[in-house]
PDB file with SEQRES, HELIX, SHEET and CRYST1 records, atoms N, CA, C and O in Angstrom:
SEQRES   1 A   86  UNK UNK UNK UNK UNK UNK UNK UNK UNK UNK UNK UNK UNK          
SEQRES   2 A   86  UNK UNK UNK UNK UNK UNK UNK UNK UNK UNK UNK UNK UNK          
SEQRES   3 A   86  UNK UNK UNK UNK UNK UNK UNK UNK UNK UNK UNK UNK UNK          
SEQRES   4 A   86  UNK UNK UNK UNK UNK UNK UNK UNK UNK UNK UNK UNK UNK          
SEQRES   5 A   86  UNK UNK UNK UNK UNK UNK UNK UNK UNK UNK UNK UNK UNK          
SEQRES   6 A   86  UNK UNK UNK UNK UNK UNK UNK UNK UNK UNK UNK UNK UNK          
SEQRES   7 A   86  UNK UNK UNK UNK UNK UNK UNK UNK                              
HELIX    1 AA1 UNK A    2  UNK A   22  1                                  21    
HELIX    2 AA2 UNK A   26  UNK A   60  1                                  35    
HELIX    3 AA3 UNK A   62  UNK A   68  1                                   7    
HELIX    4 AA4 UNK A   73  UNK A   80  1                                   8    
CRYST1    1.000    1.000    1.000  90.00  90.00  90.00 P 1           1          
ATOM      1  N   UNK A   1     157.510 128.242  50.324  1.00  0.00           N  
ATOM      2  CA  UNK A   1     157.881 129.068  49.186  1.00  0.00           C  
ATOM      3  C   UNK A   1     159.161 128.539  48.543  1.00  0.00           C  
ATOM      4  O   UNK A   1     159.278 128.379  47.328  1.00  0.00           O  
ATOM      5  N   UNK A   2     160.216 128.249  49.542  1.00  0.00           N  
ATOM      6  CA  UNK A   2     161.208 127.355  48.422  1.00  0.00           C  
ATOM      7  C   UNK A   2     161.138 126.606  48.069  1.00  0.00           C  
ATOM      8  O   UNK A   2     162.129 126.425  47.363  1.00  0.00           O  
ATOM      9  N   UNK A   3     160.487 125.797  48.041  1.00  0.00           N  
ATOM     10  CA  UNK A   3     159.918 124.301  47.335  1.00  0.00           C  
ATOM     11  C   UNK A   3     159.254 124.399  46.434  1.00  0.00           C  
ATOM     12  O   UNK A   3     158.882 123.388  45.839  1.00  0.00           O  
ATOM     13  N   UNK A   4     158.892 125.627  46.043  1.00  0.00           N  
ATOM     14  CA  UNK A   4     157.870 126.123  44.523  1.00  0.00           C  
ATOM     15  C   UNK A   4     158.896 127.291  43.778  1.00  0.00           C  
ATOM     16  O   UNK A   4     158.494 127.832  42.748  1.00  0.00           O  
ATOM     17  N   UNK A   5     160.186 127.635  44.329  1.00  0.00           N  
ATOM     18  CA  UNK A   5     160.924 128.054  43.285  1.00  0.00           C  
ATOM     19  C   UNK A   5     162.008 126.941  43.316  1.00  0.00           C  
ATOM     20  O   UNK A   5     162.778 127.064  42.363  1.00  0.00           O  
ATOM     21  N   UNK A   6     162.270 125.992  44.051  1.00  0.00           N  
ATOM     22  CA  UNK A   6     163.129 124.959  43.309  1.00  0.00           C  
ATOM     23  C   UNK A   6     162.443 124.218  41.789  1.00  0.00           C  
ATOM     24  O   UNK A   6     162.994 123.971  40.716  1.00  0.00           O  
ATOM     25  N   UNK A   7     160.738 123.969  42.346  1.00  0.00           N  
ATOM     26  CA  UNK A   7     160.447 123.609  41.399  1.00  0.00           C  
ATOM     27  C   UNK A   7     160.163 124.140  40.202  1.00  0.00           C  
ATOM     28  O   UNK A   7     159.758 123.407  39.300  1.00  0.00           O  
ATOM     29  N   UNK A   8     160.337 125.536  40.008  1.00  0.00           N  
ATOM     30  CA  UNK A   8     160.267 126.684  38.790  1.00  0.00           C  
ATOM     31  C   UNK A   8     161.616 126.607  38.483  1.00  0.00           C  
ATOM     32  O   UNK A   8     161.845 126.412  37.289  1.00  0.00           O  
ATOM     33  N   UNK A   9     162.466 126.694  39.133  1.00  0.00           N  
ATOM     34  CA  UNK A   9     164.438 126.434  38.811  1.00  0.00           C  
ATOM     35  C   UNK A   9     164.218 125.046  37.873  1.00  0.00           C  
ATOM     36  O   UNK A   9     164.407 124.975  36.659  1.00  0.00           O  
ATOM     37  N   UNK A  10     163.846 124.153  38.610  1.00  0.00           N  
ATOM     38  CA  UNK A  10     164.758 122.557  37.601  1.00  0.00           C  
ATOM     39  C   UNK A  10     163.344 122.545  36.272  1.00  0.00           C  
ATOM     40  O   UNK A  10     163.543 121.940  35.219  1.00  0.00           O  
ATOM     41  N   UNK A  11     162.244 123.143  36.478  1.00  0.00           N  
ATOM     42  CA  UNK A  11     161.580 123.332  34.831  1.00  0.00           C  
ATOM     43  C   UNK A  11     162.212 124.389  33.947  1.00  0.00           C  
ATOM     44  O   UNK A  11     162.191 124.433  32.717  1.00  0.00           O  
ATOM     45  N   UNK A  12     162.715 125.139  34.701  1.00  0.00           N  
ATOM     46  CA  UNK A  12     163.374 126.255  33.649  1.00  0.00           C  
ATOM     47  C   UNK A  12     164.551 125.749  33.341  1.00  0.00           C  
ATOM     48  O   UNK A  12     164.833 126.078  32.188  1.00  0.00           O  
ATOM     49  N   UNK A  13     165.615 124.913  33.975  1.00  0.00           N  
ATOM     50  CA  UNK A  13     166.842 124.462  34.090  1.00  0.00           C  
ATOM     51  C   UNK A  13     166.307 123.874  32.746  1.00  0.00           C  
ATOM     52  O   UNK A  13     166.721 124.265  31.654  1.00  0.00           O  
ATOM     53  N   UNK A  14     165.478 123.031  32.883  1.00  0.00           N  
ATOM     54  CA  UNK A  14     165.049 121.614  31.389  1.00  0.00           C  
ATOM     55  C   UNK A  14     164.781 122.814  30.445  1.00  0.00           C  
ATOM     56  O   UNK A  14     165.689 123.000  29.634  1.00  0.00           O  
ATOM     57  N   UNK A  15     164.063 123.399  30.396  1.00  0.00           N  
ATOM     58  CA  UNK A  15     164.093 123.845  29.097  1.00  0.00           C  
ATOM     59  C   UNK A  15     165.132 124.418  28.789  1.00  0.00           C  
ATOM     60  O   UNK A  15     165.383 124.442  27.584  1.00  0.00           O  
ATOM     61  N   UNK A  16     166.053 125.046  29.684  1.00  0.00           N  
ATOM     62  CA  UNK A  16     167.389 125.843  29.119  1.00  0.00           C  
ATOM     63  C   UNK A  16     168.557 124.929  28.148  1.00  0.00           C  
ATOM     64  O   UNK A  16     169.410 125.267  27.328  1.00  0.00           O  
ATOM     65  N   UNK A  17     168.042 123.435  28.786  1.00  0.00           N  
ATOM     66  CA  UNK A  17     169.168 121.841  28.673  1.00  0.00           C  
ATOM     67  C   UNK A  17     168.427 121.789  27.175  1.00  0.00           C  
ATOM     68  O   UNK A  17     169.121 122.125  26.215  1.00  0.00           O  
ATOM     69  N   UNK A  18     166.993 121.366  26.928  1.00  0.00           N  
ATOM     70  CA  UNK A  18     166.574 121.528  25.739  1.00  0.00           C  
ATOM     71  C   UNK A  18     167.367 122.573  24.956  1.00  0.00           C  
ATOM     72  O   UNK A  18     168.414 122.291  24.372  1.00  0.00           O  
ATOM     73  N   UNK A  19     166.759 123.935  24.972  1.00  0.00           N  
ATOM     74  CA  UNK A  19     167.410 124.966  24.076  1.00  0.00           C  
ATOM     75  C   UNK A  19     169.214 124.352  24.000  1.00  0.00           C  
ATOM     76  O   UNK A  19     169.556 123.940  22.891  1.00  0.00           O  
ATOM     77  N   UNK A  20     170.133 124.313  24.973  1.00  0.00           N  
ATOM     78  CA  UNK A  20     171.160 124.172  24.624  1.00  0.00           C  
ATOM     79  C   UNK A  20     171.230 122.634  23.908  1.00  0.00           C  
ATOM     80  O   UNK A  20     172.405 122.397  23.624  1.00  0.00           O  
ATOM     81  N   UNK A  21     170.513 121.746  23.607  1.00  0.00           N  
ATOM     82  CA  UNK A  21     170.676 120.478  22.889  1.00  0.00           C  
ATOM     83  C   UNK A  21     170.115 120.758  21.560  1.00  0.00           C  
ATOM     84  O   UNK A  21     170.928 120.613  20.646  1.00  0.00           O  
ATOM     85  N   UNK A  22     168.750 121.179  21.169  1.00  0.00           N  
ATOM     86  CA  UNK A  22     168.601 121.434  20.108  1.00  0.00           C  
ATOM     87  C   UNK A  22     168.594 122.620  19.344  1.00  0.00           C  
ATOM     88  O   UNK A  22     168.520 122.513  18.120  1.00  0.00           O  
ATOM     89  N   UNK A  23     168.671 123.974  19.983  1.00  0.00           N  
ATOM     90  CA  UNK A  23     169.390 124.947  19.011  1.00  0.00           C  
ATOM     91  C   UNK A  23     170.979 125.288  18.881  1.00  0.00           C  
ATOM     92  O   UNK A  23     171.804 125.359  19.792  1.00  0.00           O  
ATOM     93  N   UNK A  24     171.153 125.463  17.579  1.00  0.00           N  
ATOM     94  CA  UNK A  24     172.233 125.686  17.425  1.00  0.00           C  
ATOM     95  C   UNK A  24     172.667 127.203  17.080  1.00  0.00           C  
ATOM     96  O   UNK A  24     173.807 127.629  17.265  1.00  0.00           O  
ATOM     97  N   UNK A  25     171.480 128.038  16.493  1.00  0.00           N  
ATOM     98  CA  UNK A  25     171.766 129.271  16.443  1.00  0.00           C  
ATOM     99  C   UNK A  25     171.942 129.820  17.725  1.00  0.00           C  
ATOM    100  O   UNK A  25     171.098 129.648  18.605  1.00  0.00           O  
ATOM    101  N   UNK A  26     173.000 130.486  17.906  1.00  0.00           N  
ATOM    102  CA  UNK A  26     173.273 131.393  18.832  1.00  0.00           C  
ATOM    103  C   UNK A  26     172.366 132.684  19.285  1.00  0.00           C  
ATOM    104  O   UNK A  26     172.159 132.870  20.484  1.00  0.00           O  
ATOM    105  N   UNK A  27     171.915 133.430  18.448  1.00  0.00           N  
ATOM    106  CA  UNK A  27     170.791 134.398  18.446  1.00  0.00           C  
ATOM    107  C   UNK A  27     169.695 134.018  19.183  1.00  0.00           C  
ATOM    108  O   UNK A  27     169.265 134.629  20.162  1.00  0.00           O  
ATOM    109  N   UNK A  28     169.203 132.923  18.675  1.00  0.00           N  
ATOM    110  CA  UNK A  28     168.175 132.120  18.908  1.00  0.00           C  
ATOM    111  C   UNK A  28     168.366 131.630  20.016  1.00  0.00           C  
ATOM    112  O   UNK A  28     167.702 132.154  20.911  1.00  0.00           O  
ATOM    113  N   UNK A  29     169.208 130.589  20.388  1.00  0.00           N  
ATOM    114  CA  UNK A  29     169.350 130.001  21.579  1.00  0.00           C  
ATOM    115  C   UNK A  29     169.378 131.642  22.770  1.00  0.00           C  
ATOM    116  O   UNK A  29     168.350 131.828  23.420  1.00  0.00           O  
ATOM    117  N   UNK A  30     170.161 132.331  22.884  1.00  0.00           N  
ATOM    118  CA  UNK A  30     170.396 133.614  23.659  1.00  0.00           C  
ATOM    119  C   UNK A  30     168.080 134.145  23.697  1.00  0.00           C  
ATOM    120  O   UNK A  30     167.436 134.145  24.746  1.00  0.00           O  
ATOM    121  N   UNK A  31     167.651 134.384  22.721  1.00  0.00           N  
ATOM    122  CA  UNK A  31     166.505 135.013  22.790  1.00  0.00           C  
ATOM    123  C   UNK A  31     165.665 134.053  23.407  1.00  0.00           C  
ATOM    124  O   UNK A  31     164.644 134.395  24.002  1.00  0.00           O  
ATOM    125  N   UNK A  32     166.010 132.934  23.310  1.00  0.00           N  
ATOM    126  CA  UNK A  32     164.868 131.903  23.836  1.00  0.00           C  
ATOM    127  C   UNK A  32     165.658 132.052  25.156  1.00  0.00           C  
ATOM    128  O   UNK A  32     165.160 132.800  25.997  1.00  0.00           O  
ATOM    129  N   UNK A  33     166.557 131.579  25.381  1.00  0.00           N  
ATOM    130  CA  UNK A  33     166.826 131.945  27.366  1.00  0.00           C  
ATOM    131  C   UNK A  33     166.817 133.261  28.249  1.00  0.00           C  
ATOM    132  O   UNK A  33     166.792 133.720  29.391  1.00  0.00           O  
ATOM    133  N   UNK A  34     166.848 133.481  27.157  1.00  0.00           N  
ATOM    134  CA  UNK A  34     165.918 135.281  27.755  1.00  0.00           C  
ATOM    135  C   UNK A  34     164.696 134.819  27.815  1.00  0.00           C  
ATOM    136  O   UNK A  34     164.559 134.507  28.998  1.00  0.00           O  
ATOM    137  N   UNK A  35     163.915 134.631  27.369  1.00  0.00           N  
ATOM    138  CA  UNK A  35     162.536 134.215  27.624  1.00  0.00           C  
ATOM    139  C   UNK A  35     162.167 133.734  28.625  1.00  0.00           C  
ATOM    140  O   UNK A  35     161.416 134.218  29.471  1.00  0.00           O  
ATOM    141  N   UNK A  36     162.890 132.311  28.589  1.00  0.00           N  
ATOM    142  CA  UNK A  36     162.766 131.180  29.709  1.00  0.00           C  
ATOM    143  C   UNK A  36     163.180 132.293  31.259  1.00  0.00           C  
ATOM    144  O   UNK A  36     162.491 132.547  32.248  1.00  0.00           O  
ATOM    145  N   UNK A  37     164.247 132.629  30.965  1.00  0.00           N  
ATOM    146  CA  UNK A  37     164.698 133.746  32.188  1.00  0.00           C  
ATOM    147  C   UNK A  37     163.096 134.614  32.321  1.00  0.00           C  
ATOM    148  O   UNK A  37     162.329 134.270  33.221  1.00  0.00           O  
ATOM    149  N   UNK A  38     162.784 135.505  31.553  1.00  0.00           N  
ATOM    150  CA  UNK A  38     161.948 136.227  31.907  1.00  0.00           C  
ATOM    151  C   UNK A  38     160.639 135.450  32.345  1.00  0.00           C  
ATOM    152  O   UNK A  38     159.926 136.016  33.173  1.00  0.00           O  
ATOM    153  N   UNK A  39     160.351 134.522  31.989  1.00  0.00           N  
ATOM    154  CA  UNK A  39     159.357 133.190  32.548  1.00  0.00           C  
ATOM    155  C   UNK A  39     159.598 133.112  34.272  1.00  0.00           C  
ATOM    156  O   UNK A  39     158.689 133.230  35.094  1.00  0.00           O  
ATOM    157  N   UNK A  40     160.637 132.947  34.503  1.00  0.00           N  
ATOM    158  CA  UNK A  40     161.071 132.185  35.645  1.00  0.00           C  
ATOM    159  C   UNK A  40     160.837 133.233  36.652  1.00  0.00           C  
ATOM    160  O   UNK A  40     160.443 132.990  37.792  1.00  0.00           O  
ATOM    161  N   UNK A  41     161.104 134.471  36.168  1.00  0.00           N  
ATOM    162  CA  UNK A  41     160.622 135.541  37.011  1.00  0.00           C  
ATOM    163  C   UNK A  41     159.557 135.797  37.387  1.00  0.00           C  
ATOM    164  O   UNK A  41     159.316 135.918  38.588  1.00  0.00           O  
ATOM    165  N   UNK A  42     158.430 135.979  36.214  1.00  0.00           N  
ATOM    166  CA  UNK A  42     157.157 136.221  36.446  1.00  0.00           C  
ATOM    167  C   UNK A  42     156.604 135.105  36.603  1.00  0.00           C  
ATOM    168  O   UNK A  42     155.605 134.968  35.898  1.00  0.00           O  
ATOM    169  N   UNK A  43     156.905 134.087  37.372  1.00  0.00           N  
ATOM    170  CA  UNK A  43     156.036 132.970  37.727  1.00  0.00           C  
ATOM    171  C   UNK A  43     156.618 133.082  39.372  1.00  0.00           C  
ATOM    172  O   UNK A  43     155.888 133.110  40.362  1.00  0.00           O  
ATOM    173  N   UNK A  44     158.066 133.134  39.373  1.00  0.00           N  
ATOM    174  CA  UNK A  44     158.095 133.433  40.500  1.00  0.00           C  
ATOM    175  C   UNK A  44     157.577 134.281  41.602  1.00  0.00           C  
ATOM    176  O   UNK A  44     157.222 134.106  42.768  1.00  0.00           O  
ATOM    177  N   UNK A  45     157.689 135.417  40.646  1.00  0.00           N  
ATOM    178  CA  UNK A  45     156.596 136.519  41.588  1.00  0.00           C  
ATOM    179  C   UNK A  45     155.060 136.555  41.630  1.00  0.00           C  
ATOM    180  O   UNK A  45     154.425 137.033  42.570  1.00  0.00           O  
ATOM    181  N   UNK A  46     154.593 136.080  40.678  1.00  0.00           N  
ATOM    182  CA  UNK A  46     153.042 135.108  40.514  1.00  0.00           C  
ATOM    183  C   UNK A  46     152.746 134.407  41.682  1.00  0.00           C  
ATOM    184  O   UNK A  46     151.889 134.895  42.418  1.00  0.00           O  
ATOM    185  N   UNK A  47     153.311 133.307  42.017  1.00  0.00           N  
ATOM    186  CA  UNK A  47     153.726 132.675  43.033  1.00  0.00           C  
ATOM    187  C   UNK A  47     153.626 133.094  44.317  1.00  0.00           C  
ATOM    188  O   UNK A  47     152.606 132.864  44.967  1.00  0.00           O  
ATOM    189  N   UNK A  48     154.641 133.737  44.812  1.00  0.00           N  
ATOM    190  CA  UNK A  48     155.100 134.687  45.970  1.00  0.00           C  
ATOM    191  C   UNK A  48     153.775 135.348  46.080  1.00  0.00           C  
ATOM    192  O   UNK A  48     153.306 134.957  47.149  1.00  0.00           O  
ATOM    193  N   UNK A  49     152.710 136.380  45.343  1.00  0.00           N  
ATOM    194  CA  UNK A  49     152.101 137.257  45.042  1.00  0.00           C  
ATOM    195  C   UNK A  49     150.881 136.062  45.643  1.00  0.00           C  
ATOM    196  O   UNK A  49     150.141 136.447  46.548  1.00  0.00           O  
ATOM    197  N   UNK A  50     150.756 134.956  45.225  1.00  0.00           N  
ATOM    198  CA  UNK A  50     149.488 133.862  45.415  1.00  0.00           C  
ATOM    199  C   UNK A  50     149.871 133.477  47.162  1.00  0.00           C  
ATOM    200  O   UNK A  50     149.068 133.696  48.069  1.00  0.00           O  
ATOM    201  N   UNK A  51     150.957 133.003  47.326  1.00  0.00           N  
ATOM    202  CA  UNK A  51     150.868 132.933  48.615  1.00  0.00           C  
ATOM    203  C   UNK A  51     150.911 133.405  50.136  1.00  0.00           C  
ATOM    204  O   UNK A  51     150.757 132.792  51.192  1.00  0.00           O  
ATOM    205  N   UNK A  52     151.278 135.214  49.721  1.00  0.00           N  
ATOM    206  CA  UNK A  52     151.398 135.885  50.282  1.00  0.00           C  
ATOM    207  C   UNK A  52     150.136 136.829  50.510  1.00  0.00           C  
ATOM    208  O   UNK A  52     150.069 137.775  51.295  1.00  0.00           O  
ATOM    209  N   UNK A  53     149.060 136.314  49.567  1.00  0.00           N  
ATOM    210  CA  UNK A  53     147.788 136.577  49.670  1.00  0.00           C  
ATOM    211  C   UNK A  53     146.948 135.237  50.056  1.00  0.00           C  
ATOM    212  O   UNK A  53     145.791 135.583  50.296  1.00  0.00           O  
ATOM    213  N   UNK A  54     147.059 134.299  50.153  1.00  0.00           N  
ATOM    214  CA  UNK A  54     146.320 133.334  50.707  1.00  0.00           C  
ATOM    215  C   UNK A  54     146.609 133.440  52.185  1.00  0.00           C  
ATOM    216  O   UNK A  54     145.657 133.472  52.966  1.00  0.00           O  
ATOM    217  N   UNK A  55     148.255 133.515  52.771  1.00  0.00           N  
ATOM    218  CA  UNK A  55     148.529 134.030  54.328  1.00  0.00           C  
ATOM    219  C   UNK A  55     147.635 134.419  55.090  1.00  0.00           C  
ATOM    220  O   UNK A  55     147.109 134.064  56.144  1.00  0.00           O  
ATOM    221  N   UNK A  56     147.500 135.852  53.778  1.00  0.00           N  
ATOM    222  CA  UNK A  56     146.873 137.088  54.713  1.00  0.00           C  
ATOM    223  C   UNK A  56     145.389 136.503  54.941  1.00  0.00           C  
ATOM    224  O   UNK A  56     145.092 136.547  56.134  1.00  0.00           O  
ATOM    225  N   UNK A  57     144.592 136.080  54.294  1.00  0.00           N  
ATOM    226  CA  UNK A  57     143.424 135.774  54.218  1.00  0.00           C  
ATOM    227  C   UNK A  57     143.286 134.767  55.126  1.00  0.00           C  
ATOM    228  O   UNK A  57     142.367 134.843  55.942  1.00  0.00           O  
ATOM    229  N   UNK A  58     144.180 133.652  55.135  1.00  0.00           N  
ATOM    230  CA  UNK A  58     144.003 132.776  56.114  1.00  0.00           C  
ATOM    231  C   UNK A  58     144.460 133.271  58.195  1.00  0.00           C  
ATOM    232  O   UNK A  58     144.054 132.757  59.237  1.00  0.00           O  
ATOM    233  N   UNK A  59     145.452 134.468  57.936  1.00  0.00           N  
ATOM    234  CA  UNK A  59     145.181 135.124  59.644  1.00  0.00           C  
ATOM    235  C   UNK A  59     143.766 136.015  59.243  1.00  0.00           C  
ATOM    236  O   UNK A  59     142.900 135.869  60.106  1.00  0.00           O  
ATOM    237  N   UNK A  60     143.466 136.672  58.409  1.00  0.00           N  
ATOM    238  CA  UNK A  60     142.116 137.393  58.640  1.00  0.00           C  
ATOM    239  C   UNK A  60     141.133 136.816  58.974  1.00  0.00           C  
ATOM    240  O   UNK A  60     140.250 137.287  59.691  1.00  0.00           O  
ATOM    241  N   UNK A  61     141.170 135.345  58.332  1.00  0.00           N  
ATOM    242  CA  UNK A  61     140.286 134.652  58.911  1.00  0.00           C  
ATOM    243  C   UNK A  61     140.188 133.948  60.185  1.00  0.00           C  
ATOM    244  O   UNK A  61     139.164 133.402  60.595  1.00  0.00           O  
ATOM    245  N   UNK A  62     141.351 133.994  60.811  1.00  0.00           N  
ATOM    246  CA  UNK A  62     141.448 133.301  61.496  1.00  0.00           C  
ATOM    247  C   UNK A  62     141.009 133.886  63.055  1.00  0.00           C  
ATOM    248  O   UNK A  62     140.553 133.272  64.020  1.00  0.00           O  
ATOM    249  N   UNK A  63     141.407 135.599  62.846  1.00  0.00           N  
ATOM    250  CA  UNK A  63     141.464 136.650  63.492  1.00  0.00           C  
ATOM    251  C   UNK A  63     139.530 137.221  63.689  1.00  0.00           C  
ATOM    252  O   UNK A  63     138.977 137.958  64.505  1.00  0.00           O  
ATOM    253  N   UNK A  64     139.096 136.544  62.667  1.00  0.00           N  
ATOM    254  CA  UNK A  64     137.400 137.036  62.830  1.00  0.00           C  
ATOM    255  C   UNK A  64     137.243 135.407  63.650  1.00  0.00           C  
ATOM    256  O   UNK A  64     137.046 135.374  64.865  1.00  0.00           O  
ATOM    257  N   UNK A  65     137.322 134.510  63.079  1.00  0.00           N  
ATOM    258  CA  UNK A  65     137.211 133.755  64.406  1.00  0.00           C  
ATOM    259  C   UNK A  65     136.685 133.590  65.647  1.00  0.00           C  
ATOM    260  O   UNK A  65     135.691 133.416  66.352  1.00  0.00           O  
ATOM    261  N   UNK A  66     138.263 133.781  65.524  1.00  0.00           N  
ATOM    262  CA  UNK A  66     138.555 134.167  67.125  1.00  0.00           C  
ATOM    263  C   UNK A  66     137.648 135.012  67.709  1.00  0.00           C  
ATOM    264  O   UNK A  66     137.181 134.749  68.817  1.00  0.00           O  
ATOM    265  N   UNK A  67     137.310 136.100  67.033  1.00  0.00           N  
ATOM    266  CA  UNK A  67     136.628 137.355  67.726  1.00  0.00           C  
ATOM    267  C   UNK A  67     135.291 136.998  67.875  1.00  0.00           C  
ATOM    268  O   UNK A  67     134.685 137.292  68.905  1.00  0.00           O  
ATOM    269  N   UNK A  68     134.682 136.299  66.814  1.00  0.00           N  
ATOM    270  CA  UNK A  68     132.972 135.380  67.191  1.00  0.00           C  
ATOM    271  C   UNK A  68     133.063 134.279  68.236  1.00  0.00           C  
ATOM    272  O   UNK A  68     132.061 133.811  68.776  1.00  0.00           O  
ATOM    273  N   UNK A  69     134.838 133.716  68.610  1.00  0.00           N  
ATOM    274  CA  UNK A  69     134.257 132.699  69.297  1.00  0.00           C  
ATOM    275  C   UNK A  69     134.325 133.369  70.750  1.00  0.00           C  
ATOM    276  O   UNK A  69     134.110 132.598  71.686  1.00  0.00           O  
ATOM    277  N   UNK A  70     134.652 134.984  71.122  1.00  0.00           N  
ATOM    278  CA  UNK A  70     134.433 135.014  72.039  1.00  0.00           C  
ATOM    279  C   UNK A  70     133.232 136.145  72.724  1.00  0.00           C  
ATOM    280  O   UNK A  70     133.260 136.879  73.712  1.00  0.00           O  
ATOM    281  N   UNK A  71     132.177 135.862  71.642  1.00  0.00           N  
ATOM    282  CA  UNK A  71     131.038 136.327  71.953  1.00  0.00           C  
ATOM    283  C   UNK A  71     130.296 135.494  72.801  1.00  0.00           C  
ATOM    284  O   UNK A  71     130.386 134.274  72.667  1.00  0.00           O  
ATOM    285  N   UNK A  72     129.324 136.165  73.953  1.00  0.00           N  
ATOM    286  CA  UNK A  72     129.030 135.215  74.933  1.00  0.00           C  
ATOM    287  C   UNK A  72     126.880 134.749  74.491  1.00  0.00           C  
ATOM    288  O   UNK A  72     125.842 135.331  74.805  1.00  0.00           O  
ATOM    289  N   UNK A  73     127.090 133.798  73.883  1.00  0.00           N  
ATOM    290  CA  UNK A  73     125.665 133.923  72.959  1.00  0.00           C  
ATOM    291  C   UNK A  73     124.206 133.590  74.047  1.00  0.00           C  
ATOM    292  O   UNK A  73     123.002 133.730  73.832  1.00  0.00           O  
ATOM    293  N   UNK A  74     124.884 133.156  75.121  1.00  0.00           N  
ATOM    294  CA  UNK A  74     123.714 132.693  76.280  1.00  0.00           C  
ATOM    295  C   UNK A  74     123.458 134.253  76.464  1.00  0.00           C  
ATOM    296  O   UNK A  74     122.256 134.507  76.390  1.00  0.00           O  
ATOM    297  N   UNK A  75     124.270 135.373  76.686  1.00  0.00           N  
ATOM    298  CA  UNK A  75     123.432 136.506  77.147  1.00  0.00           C  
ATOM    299  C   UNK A  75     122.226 137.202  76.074  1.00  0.00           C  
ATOM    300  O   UNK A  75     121.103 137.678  76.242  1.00  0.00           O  
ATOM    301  N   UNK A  76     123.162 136.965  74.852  1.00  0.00           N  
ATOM    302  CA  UNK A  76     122.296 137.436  73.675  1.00  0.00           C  
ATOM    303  C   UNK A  76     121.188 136.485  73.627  1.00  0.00           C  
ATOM    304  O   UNK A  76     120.198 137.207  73.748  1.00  0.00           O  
ATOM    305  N   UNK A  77     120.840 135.429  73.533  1.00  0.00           N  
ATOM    306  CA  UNK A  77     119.670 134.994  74.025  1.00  0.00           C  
ATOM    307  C   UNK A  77     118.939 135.163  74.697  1.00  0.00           C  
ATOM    308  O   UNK A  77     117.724 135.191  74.500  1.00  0.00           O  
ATOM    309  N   UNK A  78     119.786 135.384  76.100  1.00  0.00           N  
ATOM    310  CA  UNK A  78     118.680 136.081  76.914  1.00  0.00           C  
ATOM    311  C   UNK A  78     118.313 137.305  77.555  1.00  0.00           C  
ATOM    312  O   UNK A  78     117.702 137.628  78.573  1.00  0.00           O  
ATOM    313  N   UNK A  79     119.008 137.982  76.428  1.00  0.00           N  
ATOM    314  CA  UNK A  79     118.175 139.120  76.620  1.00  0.00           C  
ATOM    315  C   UNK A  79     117.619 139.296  75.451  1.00  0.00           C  
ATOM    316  O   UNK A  79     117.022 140.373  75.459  1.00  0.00           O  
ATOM    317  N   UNK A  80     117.501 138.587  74.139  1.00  0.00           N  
ATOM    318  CA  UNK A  80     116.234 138.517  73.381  1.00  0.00           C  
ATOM    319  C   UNK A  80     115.264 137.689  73.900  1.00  0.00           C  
ATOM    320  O   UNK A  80     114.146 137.982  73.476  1.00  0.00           O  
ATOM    321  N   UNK A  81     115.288 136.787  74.644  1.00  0.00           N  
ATOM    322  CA  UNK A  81     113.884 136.269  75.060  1.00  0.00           C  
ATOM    323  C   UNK A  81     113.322 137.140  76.507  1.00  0.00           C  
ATOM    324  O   UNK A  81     112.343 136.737  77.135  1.00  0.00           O  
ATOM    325  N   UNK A  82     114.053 138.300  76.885  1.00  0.00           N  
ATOM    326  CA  UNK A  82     113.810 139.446  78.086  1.00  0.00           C  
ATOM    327  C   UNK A  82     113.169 140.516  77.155  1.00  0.00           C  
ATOM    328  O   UNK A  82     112.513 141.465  77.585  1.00  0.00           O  
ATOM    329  N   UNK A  83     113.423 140.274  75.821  1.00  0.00           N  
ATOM    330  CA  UNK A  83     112.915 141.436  74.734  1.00  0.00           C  
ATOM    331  C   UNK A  83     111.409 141.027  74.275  1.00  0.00           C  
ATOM    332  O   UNK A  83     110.431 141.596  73.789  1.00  0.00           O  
ATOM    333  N   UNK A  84     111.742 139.827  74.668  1.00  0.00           N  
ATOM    334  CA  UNK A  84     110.470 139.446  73.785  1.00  0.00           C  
ATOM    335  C   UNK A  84     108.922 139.233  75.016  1.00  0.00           C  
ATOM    336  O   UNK A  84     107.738 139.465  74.771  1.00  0.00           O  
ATOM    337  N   UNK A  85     109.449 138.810  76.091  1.00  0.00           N  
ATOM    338  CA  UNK A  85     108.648 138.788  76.995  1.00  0.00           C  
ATOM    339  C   UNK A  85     107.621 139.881  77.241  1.00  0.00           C  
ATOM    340  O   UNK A  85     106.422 139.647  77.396  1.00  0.00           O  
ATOM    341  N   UNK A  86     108.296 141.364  77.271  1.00  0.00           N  
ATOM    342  CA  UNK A  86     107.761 142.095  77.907  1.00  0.00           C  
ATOM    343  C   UNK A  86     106.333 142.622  76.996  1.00  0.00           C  
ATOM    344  O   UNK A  86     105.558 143.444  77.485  1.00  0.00           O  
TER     345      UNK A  86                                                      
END                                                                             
């Protein structure tokens, strides 16, 4: 997770370096880094929100697993072919 908001920091950093190189209105420059700010947020929590749901999914899965691999399938076999015999 910090390695995907450093990398949301130094893209937002560039565009902030942009805005401060080529605007000169003050208004403007201020409303556009509000933006970029409000960007940086909702990607961040976008983010956070994506990998904190892939986690979960990956122990849920991991957790059913587990639980099939410790079904014992020789009995279930044979007691469907004890089912089927009779």
């Amino acid at each position: 997770m910090f390695g995907l908001d450093t990398a949301i920091d130094s893209i937002q950093t560039t565009k902030k370096m942009w805005v401060k190189t080529f605007v000169t209105n003050e208004a403007i420059a201020k409303a556009m880094n509000d933006f970029v700010d409000a960007q940086s947020d909702y990607t961040k929590k976008a983010v956070k929100t994506g990998v904190d749901t892939a986690t979960t999914m990956t122990e849920e899965t991991a957790k059913i697993v587990q639980k099939f691999s410790k079904i014992d399938y020789s009995k279930i076999l044979d007691t469907f072919t004890t089912a089927t015999k009779k």
